[in-house]
C-alpha positions in Angstrom: -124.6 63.1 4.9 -128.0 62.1 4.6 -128.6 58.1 5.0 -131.0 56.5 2.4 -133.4 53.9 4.5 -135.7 51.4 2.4 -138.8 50.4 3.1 -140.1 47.5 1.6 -144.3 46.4 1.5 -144.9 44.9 4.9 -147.3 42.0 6.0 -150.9 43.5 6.1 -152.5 40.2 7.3 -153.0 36.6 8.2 -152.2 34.9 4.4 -151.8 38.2 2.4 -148.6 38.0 0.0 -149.2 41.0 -2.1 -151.3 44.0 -2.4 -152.3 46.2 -5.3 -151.3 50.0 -5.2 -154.5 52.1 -5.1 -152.9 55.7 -5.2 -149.5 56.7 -3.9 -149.8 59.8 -1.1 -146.1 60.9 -1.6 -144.4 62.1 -4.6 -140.3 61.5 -4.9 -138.7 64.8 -3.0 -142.3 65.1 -0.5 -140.9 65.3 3.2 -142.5 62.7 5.3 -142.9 61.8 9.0 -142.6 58.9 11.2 -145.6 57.3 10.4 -147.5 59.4 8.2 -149.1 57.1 5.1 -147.1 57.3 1.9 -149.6 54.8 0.2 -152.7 53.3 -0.4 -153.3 49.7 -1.3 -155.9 47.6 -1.5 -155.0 43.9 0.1 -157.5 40.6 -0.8 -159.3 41.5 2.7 -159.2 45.5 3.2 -157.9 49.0 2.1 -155.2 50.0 4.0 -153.0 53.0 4.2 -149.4 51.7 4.6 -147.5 54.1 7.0 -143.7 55.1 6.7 -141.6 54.6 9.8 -139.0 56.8 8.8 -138.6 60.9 8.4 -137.1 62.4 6.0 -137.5 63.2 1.8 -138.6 60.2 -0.3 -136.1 59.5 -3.0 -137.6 57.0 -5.1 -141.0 54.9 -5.1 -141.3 51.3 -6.8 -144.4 50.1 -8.3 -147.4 52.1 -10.5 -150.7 52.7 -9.4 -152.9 49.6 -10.0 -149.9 47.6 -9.9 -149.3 44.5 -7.7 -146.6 44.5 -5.3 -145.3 40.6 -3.2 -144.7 41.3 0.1 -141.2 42.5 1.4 -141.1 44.2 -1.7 -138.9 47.7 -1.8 -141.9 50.3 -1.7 -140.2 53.7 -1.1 -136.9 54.3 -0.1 -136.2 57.9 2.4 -133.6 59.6 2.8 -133.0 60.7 6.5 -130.7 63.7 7.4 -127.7 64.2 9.3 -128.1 63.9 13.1 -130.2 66.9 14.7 -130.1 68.0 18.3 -131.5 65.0 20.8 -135.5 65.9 20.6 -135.6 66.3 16.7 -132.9 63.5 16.2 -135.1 61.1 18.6 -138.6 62.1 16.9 -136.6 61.3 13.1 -134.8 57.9 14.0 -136.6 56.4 16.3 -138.9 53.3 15.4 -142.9 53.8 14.7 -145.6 53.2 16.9 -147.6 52.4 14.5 -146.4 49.1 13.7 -148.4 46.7 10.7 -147.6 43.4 10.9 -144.0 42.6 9.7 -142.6 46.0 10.8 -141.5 48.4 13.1 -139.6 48.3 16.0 -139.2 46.0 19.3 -138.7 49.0 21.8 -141.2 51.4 23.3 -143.3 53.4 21.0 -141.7 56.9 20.1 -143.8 59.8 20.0 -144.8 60.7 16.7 -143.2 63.8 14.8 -145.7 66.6 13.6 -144.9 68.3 10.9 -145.2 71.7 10.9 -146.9 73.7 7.5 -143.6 76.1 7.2 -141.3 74.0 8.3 -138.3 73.8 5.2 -136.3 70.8 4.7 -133.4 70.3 2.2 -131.6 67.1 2.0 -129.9 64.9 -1.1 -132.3 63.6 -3.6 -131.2 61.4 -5.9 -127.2 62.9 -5.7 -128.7 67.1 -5.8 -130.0 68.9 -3.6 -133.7 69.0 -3.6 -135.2 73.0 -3.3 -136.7 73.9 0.4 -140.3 73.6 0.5 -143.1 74.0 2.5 -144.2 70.6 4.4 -148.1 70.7 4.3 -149.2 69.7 7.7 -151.5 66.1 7.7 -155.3 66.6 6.7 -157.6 64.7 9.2 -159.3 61.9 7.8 -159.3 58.1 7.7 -161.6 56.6 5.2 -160.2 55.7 1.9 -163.8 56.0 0.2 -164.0 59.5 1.9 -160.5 60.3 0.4 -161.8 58.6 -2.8 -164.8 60.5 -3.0 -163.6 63.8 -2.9 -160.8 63.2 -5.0 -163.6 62.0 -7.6 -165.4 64.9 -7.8 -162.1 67.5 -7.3 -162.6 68.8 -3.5 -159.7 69.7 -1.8 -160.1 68.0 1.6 -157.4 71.1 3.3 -160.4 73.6 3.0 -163.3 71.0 5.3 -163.3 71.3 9.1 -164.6 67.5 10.0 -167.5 67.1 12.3 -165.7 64.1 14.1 -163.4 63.8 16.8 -160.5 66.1 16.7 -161.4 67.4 14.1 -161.9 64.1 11.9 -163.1 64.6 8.2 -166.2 62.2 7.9 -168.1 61.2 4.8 -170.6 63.3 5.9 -168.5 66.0 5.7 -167.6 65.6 2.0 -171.4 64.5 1.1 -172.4 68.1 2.3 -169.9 70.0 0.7 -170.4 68.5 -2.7 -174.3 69.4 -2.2 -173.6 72.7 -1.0 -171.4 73.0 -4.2 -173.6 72.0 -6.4 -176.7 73.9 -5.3 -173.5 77.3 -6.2 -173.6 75.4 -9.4 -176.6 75.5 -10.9 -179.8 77.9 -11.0 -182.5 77.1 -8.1 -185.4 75.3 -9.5 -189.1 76.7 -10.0 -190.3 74.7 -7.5 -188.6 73.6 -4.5 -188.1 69.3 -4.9 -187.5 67.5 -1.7 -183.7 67.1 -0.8 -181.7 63.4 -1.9 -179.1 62.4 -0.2 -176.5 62.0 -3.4 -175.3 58.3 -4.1 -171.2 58.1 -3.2 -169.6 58.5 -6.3 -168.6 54.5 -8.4 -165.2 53.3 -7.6 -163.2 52.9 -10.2 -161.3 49.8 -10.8 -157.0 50.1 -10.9 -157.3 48.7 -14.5 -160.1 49.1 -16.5 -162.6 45.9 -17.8 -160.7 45.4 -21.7 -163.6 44.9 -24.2 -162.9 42.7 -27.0 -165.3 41.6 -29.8 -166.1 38.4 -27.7 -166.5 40.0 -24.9 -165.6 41.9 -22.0 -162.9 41.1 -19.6 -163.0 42.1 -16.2 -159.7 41.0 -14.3 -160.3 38.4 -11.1 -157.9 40.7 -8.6 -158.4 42.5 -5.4 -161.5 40.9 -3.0 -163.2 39.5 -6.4 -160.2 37.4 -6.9 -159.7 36.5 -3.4 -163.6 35.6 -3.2 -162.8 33.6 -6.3 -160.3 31.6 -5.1 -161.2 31.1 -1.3 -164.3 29.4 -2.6 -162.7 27.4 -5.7 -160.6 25.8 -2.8 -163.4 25.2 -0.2 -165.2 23.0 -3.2 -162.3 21.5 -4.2 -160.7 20.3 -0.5 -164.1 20.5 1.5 -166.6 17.5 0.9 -169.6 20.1 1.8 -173.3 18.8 2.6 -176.8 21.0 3.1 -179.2 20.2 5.3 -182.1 22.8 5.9 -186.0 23.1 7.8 -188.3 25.9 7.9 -189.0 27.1 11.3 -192.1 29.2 13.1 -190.1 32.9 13.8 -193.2 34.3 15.3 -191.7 33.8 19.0 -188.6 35.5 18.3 -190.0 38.3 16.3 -192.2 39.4 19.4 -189.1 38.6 22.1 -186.8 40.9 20.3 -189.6 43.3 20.3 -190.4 42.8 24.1 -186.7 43.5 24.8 -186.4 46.8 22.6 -189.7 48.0 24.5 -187.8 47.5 27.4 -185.6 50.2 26.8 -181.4 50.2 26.6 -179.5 49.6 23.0 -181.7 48.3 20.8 -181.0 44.7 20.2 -180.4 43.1 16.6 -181.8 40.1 15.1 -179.0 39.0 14.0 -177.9 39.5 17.4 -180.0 36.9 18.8 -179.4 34.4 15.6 -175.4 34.7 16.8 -176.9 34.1 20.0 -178.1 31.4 19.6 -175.3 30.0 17.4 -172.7 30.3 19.8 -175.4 28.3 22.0 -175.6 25.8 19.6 -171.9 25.1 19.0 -171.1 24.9 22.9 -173.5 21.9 22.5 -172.4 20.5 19.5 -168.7 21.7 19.7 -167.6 19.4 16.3 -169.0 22.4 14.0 -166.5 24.7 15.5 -163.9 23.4 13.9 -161.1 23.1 11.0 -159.1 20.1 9.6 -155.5 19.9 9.2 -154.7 17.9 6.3 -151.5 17.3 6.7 -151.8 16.1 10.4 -154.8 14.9 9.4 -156.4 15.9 12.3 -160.2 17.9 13.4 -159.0 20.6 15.5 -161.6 21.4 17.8 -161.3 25.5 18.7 -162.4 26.6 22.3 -163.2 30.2 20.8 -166.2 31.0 18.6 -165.0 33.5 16.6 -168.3 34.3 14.4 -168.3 35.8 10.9 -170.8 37.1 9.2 -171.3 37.5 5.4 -172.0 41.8 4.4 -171.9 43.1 0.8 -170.4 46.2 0.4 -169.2 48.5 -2.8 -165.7 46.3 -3.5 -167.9 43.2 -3.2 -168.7 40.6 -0.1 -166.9 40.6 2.8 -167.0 38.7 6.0 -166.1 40.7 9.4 -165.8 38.5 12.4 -167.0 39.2 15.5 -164.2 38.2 18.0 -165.1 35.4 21.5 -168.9 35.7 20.7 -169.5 32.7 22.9 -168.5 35.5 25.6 -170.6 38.4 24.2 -174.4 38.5 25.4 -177.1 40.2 22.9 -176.8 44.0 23.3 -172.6 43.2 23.0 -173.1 41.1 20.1 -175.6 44.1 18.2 -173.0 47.1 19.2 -170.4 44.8 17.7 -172.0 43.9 14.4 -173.2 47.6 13.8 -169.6 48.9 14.0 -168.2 46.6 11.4 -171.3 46.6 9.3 -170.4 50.8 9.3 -166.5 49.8 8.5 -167.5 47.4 5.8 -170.0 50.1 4.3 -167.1 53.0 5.0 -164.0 50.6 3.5 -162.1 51.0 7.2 -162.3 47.0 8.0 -158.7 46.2 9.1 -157.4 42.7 8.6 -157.9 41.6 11.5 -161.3 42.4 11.1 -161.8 39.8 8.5 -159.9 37.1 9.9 -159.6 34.5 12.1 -163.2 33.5 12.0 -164.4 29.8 12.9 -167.9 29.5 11.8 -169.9 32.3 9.5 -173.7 33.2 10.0 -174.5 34.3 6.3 -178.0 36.4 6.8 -179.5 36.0 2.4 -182.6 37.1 3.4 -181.8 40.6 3.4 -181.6 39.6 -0.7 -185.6 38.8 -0.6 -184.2 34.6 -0.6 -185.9 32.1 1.4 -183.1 29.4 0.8 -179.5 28.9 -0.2 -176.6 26.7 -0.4 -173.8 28.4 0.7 -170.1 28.0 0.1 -168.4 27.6 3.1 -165.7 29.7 4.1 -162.5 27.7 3.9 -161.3 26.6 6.5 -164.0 26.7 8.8 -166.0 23.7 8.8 -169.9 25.1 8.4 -172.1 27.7 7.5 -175.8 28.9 8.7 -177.6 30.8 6.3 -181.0 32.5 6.8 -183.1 32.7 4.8 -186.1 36.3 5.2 -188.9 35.6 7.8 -192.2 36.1 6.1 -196.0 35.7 6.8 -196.7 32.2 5.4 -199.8 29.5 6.2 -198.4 26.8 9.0 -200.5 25.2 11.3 -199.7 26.3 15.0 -201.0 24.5 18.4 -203.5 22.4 15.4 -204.8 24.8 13.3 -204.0 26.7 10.4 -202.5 30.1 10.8 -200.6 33.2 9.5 -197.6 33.0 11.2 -193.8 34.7 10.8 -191.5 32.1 8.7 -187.9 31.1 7.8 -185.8 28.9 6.1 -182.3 27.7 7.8 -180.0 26.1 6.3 -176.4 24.2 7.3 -173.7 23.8 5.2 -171.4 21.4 6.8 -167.8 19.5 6.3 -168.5 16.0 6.2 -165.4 15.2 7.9 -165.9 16.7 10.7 -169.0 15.2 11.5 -171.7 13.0 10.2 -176.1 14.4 9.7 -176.8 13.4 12.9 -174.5 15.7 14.6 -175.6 18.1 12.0 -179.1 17.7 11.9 -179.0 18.0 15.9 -177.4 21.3 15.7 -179.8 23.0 12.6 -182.7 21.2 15.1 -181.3 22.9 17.9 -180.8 26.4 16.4 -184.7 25.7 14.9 -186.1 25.3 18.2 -184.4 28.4 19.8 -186.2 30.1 17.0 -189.5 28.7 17.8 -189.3 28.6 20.9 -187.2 30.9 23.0 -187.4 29.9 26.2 -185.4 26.9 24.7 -182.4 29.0 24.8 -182.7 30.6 28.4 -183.3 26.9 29.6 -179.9 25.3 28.1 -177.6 28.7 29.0 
């Protein structure tokens, strides 16, 4: 007799009590493995493909596609067959290793179970017998968007070999096949145009904007309405202030210049503005901080844990860059430029985008000078940069054309009063200007 095992919608993340189904992977009677992804959902923080740790034939799933689902929710429920010989038995009933928060099992990881193509399977489904069929072995690729995009424009990811490892079916990989399919498609040209990369193809949202005659309504769900509702409670708990100065970038314009001419990774600006961040809050350790209201208490955090602010296709996000106090320049630019990539690609985890305790927010990349940002509850400030551009400013007494920004600090007055915050946005100004300032205070 086969036994029917349920799997309910696990925790996916620090906060997260529901997720939205994006597009379910499994149909009822499909044969699945021990952790082989049955569905997609989109959480408040990231995409995520929710693996099964059972094997055996799905028998029924709960929820729609572009429907919300609470936590500990029944998702899918599987129905696992009668005991097989030790090695097969082992592979079906033992626990995942590849456990999300909230599930899986306590012992040692068990080797995950690869389906073979012909392998046939017939177990109960639903009180019959469901018909043998052929189990189609996993296709290689991680990305959501990539999955997305060829699923938009009807390419059958089986027939790609990936250019990644093992195999691994890369965006790339789609990108070129759709090109290749469309120059089959239509006649060549008279003349010969230069070659575009082709924009990924629009997402489209689990339930369409409703347009009414006053209006259109777009629904405040997924990271909109999590953007929407992390900042309506930072204004409405945290008594925010700005404070903000122009500084002379020239300096560390030509120092990040002198160390990429020096050879080695190339190092970021916003590299050295983290840098000097996490410089600035080991001196003025009250801005690395949050405020329990109900003890009310400052709780001062050893760790820096520094997000920074990137918009992407399903709207801003904010990855964090893990101990950054520890992390020197060419760390801090290898580290940023792999979860700028997994912001672009939709492959942030959840742990990616939490757990942060201050937030760089880099606007000039919008062509701003100045802002006043939000701050990102519950951390208790924000540095925003503004872009560095030749203005007038008199240097060493006389007027010149020289590289300038605008910083700005958005701060929690509780945790500290302007002079503490002044002295840090001073602090982080001079290091700008100047350097040298930094490499005599480390």
């Amino acid at each position: 007799m086969a036994q029917v095992l349920e799997f309910r919608l696990p925790d996916l993340g620090e906060g997260l009590t529901e997720a939205e189904i994006v597009r379910w992977l499994v149909e009822v009677g499909d044969v699945v493995a021990v952790d082989q992804p049955v569905v997609e959902v989109e959480t408040a923080k990231a995409m995520v493909d929710v693996p099964c740790p059972y094997a055996g034939v799905v028998t029924a799933r709960f929820g729609e596609e572009g429907s919300e689902l609470p936590v500990g929710s029944p998702l899918i429920t599987v129905a696992v067959g009668a005991p097989a010989p030790a090695s097969d038995a082992d592979a079906q009933t033992a626990g995942s290793g590849n456990v999300l928060v909230g599930y899986g099992t306590s012992e040692a990881p068990a080797r995950r179970r690869r389906v073979r193509r012909e392998q046939q399977v017939t177990v109960p489904v639903n009180g019959r017998t469901a018909a043998p069929e052929v189990v189609e072995g996993p296709v290689p690729v991680i990305s959501p968007l990539v999955r997305r995009l060829a699923r938009e424009n009807g390419l059958d990811l089986r027939e790609l070999t990936g250019s990644g490892p093992d195999g691994l079916i890369l965006r790339a990989d789609v990108e070129y096949a759709l090109r290749a399919a469309a120059s089959q498609a239509r006649p060549a040209p008279a003349a010969a145009a230069p070659a575009q990369e082709p924009a990924a193809a629009p997402q489209t949202p689990a339930v369409a904007p409703a347009t009414t005659s006053a209006g259109t309504r777009v629904p405040l769900k997924g990271v909109r309405g999590a953007v929407a509702d992390k900042l309506s409670r930072s204004r409405s708990e945290i008594p925010d202030a700005t404070c903000w100065v122009d500084a002379d970038a020239t300096e560390l314009m030509h120092a990040r210049t002198a160390m990429n001419a020096a050879g080695g990774p190339k190092i970021s600006l916003l590299a050295l503005l983290a840098r000097i961040c996490t410089a600035a809050l080991a001196r003025f350790p009250e801005l690395n901080s949050t405020v329990d209201t109900a003890a009310r208490e400052i709780v001062r955090l050893d760790a820096v844990h520094l997000g920074f602010a990137a918009q992407t296709e399903r709207g801003l996000v904010v990855p964090v860059v893990k101990d950054a106090h520890t992390r020197d320049a060419e760390s801090l630019s290898a580290e940023f430029a792999r979860l700028t990539e997994a912001a672009r690609t939709g492959t942030l985890t959840p742990a990616d985008l939490t757990g942060g305790t201050f937030t760089l927010n880099n606007y000039g990349v919008f062509g701003v000078d100045g802002s006043t940002p939000i701050i990102n509850h519950p951390e208790a400030a924000m540095l925003g940069v503004g872009r560095i551009v030749p203005k007038p400013w008199v240097h060493e007494g006389e007027l010149a054309v020289r590289q300038v920004v605008q910083l700005s600090l958005t701060f929690d007055h509780r945790v500290c009063d302007g002079g503490t915050a002044g002295g840090f946005l001073r602090y982080v100004a001079d290091c700008v200007e100047q350097p040298a300032v930094l490499l005599r205070t480390l």
